[in-house]
N, C-alpha and C positions, 0 to 999 in steps of 0.2 A: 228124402231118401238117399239121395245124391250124398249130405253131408256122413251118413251113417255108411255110407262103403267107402270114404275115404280115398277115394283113384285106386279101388281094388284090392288095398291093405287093410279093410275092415276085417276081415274074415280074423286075420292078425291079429292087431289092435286089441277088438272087442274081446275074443277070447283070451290075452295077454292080460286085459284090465279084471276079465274076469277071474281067469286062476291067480292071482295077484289078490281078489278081493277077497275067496275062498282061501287062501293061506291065512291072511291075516285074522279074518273070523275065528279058523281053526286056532290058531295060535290063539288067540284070544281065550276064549272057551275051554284051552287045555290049560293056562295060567290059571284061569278061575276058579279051575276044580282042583287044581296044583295048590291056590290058596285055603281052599275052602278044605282041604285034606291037613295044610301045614295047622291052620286055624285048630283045627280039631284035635288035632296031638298034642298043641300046645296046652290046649282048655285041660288033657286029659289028664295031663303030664302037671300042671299047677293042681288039681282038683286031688292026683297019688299025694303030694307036697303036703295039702292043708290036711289032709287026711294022717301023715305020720305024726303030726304035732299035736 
């Protein structure tokens, strides 16, 4: 238990490592909907294309 309060800086630490992990997830997760949005314009945008020809 000793090693997880760290001489009193855990309260710190722990919460720092946490909102630190919580960004990166978040970021993560808004990239992928960011792709999965560009992905779909693009499909929609080839499909107007094959469609005028």
């Amino acid at each position: 238990m000793e090693n997880l309060a760290m001489g009193n800086y855990g309260v710190y630490v722990w919460s720092c490592f946490g909102l630190t992990l919580a960004v990166v997830v978040f970021s993560d997760w808004r990239a992928r909907l960011r792709h999965k949005r560009v992905y779909r314009d693009i499909e929609v945008r080839i499909r107007a294309l094959e469609e005028r020809q």
